[in-house]
N, C-alpha and C positions, 0 to 999 in steps of 0.2 A: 774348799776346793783348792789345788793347786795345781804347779804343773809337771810335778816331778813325774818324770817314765811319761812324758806323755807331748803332744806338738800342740801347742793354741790352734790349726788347723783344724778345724774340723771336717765340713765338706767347702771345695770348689777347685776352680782350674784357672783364675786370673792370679798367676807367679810369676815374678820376677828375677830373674842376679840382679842384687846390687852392691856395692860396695861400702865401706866400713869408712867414712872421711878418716881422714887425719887428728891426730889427740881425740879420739871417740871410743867408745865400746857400746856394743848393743849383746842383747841379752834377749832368747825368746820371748817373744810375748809383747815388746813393747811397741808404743805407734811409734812409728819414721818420719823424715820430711827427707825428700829434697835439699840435698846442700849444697850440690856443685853438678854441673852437667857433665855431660859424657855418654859415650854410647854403652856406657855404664854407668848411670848414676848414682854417684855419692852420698849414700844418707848417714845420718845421727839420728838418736832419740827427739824426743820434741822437748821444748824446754816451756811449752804452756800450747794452749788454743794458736793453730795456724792454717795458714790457705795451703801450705805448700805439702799438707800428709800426704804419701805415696801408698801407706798401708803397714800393716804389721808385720815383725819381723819372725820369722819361722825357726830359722837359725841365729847362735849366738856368734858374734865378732868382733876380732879387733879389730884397729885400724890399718887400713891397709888388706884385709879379708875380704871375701865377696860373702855373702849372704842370700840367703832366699826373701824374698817377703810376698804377702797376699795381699792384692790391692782390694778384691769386693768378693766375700765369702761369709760364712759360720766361724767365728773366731770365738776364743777367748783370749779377756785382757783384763790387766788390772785397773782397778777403780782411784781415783785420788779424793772419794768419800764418797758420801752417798748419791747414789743415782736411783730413781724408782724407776721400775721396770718399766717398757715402754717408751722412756724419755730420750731426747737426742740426743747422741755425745758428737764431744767434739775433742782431741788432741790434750796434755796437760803434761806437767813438767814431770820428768821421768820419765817422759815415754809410756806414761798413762792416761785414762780416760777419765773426764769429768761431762757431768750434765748440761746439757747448753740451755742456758736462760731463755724461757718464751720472748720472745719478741712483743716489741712493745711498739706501740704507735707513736711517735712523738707529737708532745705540744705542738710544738716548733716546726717547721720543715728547712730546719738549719742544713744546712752540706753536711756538719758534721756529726751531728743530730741522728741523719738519715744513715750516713756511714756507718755508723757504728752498729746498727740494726743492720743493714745488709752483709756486715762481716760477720756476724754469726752465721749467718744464711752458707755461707762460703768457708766458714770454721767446723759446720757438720763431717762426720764422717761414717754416720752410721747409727741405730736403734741397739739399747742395752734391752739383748731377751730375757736378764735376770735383773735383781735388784741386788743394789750394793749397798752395806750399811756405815760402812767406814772405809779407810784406806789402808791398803792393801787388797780388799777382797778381791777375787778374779771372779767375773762374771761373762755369760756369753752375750757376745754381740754381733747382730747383721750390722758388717763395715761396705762400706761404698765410694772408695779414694780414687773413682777415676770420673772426671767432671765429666 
């Protein structure tokens, strides 16, 4: 599957304008974050797992461009390896999707311990409807980038 002749959109209605930061390019399909406020907010690709995804980018851009993106819809995105179907993703560098580890109970109830377990919680962005076997594959995903 790819995305030639075609939009990662699939179905929904939560769209955005946002804008292309500075020294960036985005490229259909990949996740976003938040890079700079504005009553048009500046995004880039994601460069790993982060709290700040806005959602996927619909449109490609450079810096300085506005774009579309979908915050919580039927998307398609690319995988940065394998994910099985079902599993939760979260954000990965390029501006792609990787599996978020189950959560684990700690020994400890260290501060940082606990942290690190609740930032996955908050690094979700969504359920891969397809499975991916390596990187690159594009697979469909319900995303959900507005807390």
């Amino acid at each position: 599957m790819s995305f030639e002749g075609t939009t990662p959109l699939v179905n929904d209605r939560y769209l955005i304008t946002a804008e292309v930061d500075s020294n960036a390019t985005v490229t259909m399909g990949q996740v976003v974050y938040i890079s700079a406020a504005g009553a048009i907010p500046k995004v880039k690709p994601t460069t790993g797992a982060s709290k700040a995804v806005i959602g996927v980018a619909l449109t490609s851009g450079t810096a300085g461009k506005k774009i579309t993106v979908v915050c919580r819809g039927l998307v398609r995105v690319t995988a940065s390896g394998s994910i099985t179907m079902g599993s939760r993703i979260s954000s990965d560098a390029g501006g792609k999707v990787a599996a978020v580890a189950a959560l684990d109970a700690p020994s400890t109830y260290a501060e940082a311990t606990m942290q690190a377990e609740l930032d996955k919680t908050e690094q979700w962005i969504g359920r891969a409807l397809t499975a991916a076997t390596a990187d690159g594959d594009v697979i469909y995903a319900l995303i959900s980038c507005i807390p």
